[in-house]
LOTI-189183 format. One record per residue (C-alpha): x, y, z; residue number from 1. Coordinates in pm, whole numbers, padded with zeros to 5 digits, always signed. Layout:
residues N
[[X,Y,Z],NUM]
...
***
This chain:
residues 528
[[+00000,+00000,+00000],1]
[[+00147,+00357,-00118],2]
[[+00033,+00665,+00004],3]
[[+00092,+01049,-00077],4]
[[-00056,+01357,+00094],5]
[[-00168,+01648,-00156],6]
[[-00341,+01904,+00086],7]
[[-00562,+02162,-00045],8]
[[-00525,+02387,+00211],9]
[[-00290,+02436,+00524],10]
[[-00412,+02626,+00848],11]
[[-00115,+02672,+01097],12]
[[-00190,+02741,+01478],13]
[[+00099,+02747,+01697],14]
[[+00107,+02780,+02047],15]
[[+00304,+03055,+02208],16]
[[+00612,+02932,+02388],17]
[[+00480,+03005,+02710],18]
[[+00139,+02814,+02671],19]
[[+00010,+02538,+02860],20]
[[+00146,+02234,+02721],21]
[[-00161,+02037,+02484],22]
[[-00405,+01755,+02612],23]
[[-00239,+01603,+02282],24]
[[+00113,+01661,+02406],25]
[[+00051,+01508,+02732],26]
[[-00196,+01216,+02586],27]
[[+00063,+01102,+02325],28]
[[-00157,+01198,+02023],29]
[[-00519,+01191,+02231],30]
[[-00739,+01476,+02213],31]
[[-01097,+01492,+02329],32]
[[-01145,+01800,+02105],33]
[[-01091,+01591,+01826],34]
[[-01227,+01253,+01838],35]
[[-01182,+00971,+01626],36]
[[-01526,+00957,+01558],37]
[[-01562,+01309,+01354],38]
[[-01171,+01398,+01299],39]
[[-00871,+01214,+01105],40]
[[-00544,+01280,+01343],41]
[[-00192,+01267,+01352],42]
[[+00111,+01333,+01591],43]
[[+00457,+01358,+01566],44]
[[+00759,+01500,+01741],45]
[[+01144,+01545,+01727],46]
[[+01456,+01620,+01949],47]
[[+01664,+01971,+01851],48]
[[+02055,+01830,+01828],49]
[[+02319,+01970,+01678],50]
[[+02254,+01848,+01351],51]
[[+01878,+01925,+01405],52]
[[+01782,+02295,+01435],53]
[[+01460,+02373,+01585],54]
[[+01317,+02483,+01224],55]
[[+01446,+02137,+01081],56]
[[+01256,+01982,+01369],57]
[[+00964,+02101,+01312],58]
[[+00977,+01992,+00956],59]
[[+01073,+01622,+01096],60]
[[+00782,+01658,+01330],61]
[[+00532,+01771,+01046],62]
[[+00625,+01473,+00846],63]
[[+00599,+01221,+01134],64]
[[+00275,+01386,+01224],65]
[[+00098,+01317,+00859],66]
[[+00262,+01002,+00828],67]
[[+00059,+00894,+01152],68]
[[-00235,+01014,+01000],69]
[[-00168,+00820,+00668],70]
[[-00085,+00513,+00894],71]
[[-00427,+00530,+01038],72]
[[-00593,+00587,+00733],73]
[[-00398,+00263,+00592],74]
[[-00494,+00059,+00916],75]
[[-00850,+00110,+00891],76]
[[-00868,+00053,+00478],77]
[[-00762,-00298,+00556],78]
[[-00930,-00329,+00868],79]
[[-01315,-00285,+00637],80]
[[-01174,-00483,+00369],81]
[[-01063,-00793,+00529],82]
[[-01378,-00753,+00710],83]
[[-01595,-00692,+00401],84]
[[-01458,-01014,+00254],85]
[[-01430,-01258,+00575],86]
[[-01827,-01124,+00565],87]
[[-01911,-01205,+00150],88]
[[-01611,-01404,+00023],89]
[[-01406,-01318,-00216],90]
[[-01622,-01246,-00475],91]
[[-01517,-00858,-00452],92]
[[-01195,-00886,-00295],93]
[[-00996,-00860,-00655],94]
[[-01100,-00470,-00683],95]
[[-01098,-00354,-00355],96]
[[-00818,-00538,-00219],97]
[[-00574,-00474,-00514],98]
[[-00709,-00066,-00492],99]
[[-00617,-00070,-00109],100]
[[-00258,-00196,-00207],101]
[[-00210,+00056,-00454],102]
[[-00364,+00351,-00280],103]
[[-00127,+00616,-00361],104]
[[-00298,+00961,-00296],105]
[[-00488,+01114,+00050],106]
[[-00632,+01425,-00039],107]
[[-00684,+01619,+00296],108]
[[-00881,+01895,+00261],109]
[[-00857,+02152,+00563],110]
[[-00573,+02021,+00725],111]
[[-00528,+02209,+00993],112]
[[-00182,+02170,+01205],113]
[[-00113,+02257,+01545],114]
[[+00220,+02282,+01703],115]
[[+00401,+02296,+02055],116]
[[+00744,+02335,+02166],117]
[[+00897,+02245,+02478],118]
[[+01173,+02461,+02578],119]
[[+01347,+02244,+02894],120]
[[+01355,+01891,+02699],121]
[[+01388,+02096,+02363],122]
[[+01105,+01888,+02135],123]
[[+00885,+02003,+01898],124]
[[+00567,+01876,+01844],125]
[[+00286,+01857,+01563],126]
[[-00071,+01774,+01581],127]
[[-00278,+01701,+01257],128]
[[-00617,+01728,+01203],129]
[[-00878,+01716,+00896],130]
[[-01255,+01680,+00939],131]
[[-01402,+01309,+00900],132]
[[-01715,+01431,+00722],133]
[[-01550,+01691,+00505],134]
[[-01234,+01387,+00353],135]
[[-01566,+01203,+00296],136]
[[-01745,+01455,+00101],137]
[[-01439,+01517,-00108],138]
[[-01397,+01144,-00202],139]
[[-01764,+01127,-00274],140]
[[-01773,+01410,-00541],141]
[[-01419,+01249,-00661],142]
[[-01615,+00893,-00750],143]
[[-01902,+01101,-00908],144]
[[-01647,+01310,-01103],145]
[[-01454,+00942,-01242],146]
[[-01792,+00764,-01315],147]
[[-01890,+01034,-01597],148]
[[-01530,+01044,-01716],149]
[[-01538,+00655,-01764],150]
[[-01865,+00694,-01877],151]
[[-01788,+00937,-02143],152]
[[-01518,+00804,-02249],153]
[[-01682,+00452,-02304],154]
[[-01943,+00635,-02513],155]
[[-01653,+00795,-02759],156]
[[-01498,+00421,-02760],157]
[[-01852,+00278,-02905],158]
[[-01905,+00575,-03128],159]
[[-01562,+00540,-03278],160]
[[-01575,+00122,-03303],161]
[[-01929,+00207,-03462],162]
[[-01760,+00396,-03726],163]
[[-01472,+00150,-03821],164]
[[-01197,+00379,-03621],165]
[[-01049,+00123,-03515],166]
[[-00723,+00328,-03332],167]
[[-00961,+00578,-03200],168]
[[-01165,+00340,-03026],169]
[[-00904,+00172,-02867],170]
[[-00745,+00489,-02732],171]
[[-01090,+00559,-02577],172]
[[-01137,+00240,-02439],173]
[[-00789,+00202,-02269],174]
[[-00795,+00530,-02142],175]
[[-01088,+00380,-01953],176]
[[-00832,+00192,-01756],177]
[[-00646,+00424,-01540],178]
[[-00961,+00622,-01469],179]
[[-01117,+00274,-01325],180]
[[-00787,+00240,-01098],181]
[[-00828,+00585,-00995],182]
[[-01214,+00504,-00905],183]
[[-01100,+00221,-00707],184]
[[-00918,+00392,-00500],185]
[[-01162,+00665,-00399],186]
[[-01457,+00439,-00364],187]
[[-01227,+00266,-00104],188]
[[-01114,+00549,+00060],189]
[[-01400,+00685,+00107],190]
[[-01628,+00391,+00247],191]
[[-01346,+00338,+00459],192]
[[-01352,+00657,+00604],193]
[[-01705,+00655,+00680],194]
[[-01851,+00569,+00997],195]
[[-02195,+00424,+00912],196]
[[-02157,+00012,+00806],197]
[[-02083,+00099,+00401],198]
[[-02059,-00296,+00311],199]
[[-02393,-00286,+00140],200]
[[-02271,+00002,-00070],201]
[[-01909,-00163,-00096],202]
[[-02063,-00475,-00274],203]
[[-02295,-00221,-00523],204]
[[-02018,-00043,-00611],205]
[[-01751,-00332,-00681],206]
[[-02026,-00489,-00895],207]
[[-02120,-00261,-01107],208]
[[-01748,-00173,-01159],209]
[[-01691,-00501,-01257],210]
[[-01938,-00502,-01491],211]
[[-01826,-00171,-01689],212]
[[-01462,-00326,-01649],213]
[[-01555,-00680,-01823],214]
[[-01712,-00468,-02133],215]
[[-01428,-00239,-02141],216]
[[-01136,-00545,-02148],217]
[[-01366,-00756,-02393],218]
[[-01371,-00477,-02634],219]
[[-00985,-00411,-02600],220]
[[-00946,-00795,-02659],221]
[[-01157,-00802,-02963],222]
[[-00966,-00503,-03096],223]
[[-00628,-00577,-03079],224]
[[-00647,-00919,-03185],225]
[[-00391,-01098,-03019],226]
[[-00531,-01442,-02852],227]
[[-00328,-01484,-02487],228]
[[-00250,-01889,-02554],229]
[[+00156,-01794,-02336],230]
[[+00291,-01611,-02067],231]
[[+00465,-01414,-02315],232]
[[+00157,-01335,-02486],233]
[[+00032,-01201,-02148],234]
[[+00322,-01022,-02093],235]
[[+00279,-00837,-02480],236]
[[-00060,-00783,-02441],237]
[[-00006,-00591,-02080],238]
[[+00302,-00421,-02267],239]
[[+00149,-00329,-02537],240]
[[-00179,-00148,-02359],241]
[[+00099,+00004,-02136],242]
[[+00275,+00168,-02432],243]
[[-00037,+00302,-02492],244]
[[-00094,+00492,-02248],245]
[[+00245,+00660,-02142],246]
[[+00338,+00935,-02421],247]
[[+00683,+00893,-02541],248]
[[+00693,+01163,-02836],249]
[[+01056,+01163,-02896],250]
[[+01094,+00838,-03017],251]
[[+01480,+00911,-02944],252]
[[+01453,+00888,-02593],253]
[[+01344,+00613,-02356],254]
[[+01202,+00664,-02086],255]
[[+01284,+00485,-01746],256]
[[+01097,+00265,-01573],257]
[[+01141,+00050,-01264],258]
[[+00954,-00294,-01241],259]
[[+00833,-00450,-00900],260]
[[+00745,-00824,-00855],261]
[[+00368,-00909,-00879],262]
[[+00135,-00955,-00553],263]
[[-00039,-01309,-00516],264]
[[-00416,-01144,-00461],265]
[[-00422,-00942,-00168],266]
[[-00106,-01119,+00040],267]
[[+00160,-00867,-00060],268]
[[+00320,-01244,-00103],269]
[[+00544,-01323,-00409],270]
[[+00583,-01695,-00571],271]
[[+00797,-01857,-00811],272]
[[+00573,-01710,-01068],273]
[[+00602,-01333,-00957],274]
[[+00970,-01365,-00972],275]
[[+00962,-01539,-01320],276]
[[+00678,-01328,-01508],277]
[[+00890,-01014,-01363],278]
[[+01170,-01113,-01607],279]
[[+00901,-01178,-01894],280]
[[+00758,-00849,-01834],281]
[[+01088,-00659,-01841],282]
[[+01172,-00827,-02175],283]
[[+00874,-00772,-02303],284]
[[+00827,-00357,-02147],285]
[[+01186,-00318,-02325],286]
[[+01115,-00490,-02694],287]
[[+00720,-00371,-02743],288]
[[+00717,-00020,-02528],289]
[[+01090,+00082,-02604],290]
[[+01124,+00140,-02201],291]
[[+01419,+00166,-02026],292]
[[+01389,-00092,-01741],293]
[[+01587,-00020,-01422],294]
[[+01641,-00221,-01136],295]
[[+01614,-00137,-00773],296]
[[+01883,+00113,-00693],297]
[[+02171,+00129,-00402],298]
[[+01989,+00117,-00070],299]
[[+01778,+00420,+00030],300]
[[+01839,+00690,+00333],301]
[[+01463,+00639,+00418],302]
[[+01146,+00491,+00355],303]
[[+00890,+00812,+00422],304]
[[+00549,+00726,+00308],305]
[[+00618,+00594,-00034],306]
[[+00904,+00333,-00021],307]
[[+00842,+00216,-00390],308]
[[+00933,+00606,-00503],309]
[[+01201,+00613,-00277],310]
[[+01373,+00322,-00446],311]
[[+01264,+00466,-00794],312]
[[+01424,+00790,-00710],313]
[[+01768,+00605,-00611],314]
[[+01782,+00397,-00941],315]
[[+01679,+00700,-01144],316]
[[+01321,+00594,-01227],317]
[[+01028,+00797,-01376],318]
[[+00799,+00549,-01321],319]
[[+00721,+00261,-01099],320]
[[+00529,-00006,-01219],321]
[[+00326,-00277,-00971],322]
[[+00069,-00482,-00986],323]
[[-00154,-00784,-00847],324]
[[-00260,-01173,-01034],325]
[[-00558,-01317,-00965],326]
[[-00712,-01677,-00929],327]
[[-01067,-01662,-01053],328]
[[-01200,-01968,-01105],329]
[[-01043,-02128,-01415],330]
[[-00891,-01823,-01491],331]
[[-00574,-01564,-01413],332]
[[-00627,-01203,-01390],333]
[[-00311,-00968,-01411],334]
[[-00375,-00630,-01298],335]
[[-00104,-00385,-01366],336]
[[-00061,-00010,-01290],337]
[[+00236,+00252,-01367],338]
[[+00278,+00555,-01132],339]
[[+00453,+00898,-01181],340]
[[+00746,+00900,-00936],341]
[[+00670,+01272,-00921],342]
[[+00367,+01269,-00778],343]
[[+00268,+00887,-00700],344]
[[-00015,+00949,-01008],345]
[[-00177,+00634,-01213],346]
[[-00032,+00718,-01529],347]
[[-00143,+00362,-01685],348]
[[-00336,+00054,-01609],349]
[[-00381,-00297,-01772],350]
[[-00558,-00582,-01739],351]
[[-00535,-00915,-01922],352]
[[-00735,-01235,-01838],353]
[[-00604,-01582,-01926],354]
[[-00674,-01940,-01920],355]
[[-00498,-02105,-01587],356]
[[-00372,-02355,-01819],357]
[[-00163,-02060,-01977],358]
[[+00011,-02020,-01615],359]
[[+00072,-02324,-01482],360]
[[+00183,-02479,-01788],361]
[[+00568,-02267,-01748],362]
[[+00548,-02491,-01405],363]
[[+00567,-02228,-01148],364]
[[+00400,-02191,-00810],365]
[[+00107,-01883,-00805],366]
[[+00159,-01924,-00415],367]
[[+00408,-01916,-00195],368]
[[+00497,-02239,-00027],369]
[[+00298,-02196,+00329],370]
[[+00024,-02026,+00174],371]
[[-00271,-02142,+00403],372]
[[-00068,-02065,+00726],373]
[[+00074,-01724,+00597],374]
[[-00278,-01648,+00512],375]
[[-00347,-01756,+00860],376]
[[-00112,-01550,+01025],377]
[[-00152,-01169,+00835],378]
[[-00527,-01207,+00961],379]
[[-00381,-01245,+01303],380]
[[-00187,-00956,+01256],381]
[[-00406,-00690,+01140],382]
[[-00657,-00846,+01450],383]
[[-00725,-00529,+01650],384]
[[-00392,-00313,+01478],385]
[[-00349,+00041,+01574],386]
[[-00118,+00267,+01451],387]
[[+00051,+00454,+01752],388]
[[+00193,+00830,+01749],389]
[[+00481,+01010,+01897],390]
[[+00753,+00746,+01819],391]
[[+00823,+00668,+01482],392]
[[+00947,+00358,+01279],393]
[[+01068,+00340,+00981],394]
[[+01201,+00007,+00886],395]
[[+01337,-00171,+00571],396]
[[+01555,-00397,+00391],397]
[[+01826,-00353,+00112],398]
[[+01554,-00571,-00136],399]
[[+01320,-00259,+00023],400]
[[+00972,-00304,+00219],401]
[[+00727,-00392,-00029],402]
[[+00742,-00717,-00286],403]
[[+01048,-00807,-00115],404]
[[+01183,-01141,-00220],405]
[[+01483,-01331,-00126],406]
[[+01653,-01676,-00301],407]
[[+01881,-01907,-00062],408]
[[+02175,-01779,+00025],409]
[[+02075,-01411,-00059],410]
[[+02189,-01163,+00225],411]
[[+01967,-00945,+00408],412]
[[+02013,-00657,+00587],413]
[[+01771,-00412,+00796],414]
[[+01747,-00039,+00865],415]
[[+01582,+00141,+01059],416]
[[+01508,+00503,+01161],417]
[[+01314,+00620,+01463],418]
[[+01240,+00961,+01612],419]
[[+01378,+00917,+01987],420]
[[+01643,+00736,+02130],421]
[[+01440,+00402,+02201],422]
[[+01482,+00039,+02250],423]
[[+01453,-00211,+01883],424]
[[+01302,-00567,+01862],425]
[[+01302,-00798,+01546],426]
[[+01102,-01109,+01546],427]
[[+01132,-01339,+01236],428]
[[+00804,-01473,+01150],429]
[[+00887,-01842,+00932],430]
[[+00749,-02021,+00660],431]
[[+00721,-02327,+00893],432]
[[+00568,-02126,+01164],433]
[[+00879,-02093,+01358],434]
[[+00997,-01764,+01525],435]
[[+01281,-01634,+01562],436]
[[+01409,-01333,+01813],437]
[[+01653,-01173,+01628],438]
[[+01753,-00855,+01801],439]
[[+01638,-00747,+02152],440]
[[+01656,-00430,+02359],441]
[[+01857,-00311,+02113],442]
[[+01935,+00042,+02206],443]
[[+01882,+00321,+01953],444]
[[+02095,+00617,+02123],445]
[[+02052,+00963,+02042],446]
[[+02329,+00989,+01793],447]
[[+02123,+00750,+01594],448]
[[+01830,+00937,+01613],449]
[[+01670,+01029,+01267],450]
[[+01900,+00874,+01059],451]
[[+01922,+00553,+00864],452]
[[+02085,+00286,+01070],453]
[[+02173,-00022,+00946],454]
[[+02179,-00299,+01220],455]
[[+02510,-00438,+01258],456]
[[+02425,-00797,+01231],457]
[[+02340,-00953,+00894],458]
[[+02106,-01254,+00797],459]
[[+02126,-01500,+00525],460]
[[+01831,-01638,+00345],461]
[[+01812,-02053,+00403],462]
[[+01500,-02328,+00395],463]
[[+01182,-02341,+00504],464]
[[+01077,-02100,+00200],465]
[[+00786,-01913,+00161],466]
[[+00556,-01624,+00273],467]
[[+00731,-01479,+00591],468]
[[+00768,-01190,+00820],469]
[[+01001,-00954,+00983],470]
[[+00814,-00781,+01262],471]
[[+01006,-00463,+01378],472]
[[+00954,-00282,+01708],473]
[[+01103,+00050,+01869],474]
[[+00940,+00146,+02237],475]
[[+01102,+00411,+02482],476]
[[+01132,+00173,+02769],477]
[[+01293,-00151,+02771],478]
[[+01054,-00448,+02622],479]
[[+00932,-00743,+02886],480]
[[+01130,-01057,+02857],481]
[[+00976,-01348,+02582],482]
[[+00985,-01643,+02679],483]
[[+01262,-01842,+02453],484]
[[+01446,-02165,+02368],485]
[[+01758,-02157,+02220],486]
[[+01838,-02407,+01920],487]
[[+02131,-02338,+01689],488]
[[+02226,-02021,+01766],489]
[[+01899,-01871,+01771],490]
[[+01632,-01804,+02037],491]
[[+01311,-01971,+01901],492]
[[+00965,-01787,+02092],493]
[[+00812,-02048,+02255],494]
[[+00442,-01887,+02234],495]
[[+00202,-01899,+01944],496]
[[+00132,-01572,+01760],497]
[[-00183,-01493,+01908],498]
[[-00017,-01450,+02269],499]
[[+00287,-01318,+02081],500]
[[+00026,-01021,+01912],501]
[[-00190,-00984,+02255],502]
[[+00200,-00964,+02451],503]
[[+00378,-00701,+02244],504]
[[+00043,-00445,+02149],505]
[[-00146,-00472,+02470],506]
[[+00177,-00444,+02685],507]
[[+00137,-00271,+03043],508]
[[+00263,+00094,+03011],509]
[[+00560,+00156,+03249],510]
[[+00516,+00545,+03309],511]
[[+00262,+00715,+03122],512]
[[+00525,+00858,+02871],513]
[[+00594,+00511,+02723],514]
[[+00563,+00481,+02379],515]
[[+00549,+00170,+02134],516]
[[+00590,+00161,+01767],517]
[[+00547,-00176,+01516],518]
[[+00571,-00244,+01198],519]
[[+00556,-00563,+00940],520]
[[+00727,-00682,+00596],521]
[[+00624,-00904,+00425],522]
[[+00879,-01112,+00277],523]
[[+00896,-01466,+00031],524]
[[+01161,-01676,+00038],525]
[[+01281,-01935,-00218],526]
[[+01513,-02150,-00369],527]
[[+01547,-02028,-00674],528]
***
């Protein structure tokens, strides 16, 4: 999931330097003024040091502060969606699943900011806050907006296949495509963020997009002409509507793009076949689009909101693309999207539905190797998840945070970047249900504070393969002992997840300053 602020319009309110200190100073984030109920929040806060002005810090603070907010936002997108589909299957879970992983853009209009310095510890803080209500209103017109430019456009497509142009109408219909990720994403944004139950609405909305969406790819099909009987078909066809889409005048000059490895469904979980179809893809982006594939760059300073960019940016990318497959009954669908590294934008989308026969006749794996228990496990995790504020986490690897992959014997590292001088924990979530504690207590001191820190010790990729996770944690007070066995070097947890889960996020607060920060990546592991 990748997600941008673009705010319409920024009120500022800062509190004098001799004013009370905030209720959301003291509560960590907490205001009654602004409940959850009516108000999207955020809070954030950093140290002045030497290499930290107070003018830098409040820029540090601002961005922790929205990236809270964003977190939040993110938490409670996949909080209705795994609902909505534990509730009606996944008969919807294609479109509104794959649009909450791609989510790129919050629009926050009347963001109002609040701020608060503290003179004897020498912090600055930021509080964030945007009207429920009015973020739901916005979305709302947005959806209306993309519905009669789909609309419209579909019309022009039928006019111009009526008429023989055959070129015209398939600009018109592909330019469909992009507009129906872009519709995605606001219809689940927007029932997110709404109080009331929406799944009645949810299910409406995801079938009648469906619907427009079959047309719209069976008319494409029919006019291009080009029967998807191989992967490599699949990855020309996807290529080829790409190319489309993204206007490269001067034929000249390529332009350059950087390719991630496909989701399985919703998972964030790679295969066998995401790493394989990434190569076919690449080929294929190269020889029909004339694109000037990159791969991931050196490793990155930091993460912010938007870790995909960030690696873009470092291997000189203009565009990112990503995408989902899909098992739907006999069938695969491949849903792809390209996004301006500028501004995280849907610059193009494609879809191509094949035969299952078509995939699993190259003899790769669609899943990874523990897929039931993986599955298992993420619903565990997002069980009752709550983004905290104050500390920040940032955590990656050097294969990055999202579709991270890893063959035997491939070397991973970790950084890391908090806030606050504050204690680290990694547990190592494994494909056999194993886990591993790989760094305790690890103390973050202030000279590491906001700053990309690798940890020192390194970790090298070996059997069981498979979906797995690293589970990162920073708090400001030492964590509570787990309860280990040590076998071959490494101290296995001897508790299941769901008392690992309950243990770490509903941990007894020490003083009421302590603060706790988590998060997850997902990784897959193989062989080869």
């Amino acid at each position: 999931m990748k997600i941008k602020i673009l705010i319409c319009f920024i009120t500022i309110l800062t509190n004098t330097l001799f004013a009370e200190k905030p209720e959301w100073v003291t509560n960590n984030g907490k205001s009654v003024k602004y409940p959850d109920a009516r108000y999207l929040t955020g809070y954030g806060f950093s140290s002045i040091t030497k290499n930290n002005d107070k003018s830098s810090a409040q820029n540090t603070a601002s961005e922790f502060a929205r990236k809270n907010l964003i977190e939040k936002v993110k938490v409670q997108i996949q909080s209705v969606t795994v609902q909505h589909n534990e509730e009606n299957g996944d008969q919807f879970a294609s479109m509104y699943s794959s649009a909450t992983q791609s989510t790129s853009a919050l629009e926050l209009q009347g963001l109002e900011t609040e701020t608060y310095y503290d003179d004897d510890d020498e912090i600055q803080y930021v509080f964030v806050h945007a009207n429920r209500d009015a973020i739901v209103k916005l979305y709302n017109d947005k959806v209306k907006k993309l519905k009669e430019e789909i609309s419209d456009k579909k019309k022009e497509a039928e006019s111009f296949e009526q008429e023989g142009k055959i070129t015209q109408a398939l600009n018109a219909y592909v330019a469909c495509l992009p507009l129906s990720r872009q519709l995605e994403e606001a219809q689940t944004i927007k029932l997110s963020l709404s109080i009331a139950n929406a799944f009645a609405e949810l299910q409406t909305e995801a079938n009648d997009n469906e619907i427009t969406l079959s047309t719209i790819r069976q008319s494409i099909t029919k006019l291009v002409k080009r029967p998807l009987n191989s992967v490599d078909d699949v990855a020309w066809y996807l290529s080829y509507l790409l190319k489309e889409q993204v206007d490269q005048k001067n034929e000249n000059t390529t332009v350059a793009l950087m390719v991630a490895p496909l989701y399985y469904q919703d998972t964030k979980m790679g295969s066998s076949f995401s790493r394989y179809f990434k190569q076919v893809l690449e080929n294929k982006l190269i020889e029909v689009g004339k694109w000037d594939v990159l791969q991931q760059g050196s490793t990155v300073q930091s993460v912010s909101s938007d870790p995909a960019n960030e690696y873009a940016k470092a291997s000189g990318a203009k565009f990112v693309l990503s995408g989902s497959y899909w098992e739907q009954g006999n069938s695969i669908k491949l849903i792809i999207n390209i996004r301006s590294v500028a501004d995280g934008k849907i610059m193009a989308s494609a879809e191509a539905v094949t035969d299952a026969n078509v995939i699993s006749s190259i003899g790769k794996n669609l899943k990874p190797e523990n897929y039931q228990q993986a599955l298992v496990d993420q619903k565990i995790f997002s069980k009752d998840e709550i983004a905290g504020g104050g500390l920040t986490l940032e955590a990656w690897t050097n294969r990055g945070v999202e579709n991270v992959m890893f063959v035997e014997q491939d070397t991973m590292n970790v950084l890391v970047r908090v806030n606050y001088p504050c204690y680290v924990r990694l547990i190592y979530h494994m494909a056999d249900g194993k886990r591993i504690l790989l760094l305790d207590n690890y103390f973050m001191d202030q000279s590491k504070v906001n700053t990309a820190y690798q940890i020192p010790d390194e970790f090298v990729c070996s059997e069981p393969f498979g979906g797995e996770i690293l589970q990162i944690f920073a708090r400001s007070e030492k964590f509570d002992a787990l309860v280990t066995e040590q076998l071959n070097g490494y101290n296995f947890l001897k508790e299941d997840l769901q008392k690992i889960v309950i243990g770490t996020r509903g941990f007894k607060k020490i003083t009421p300053k302590t603060m706790q920060a988590e998060q997850r990546i997902q990784i897959t592991t193989m062989k080869e």
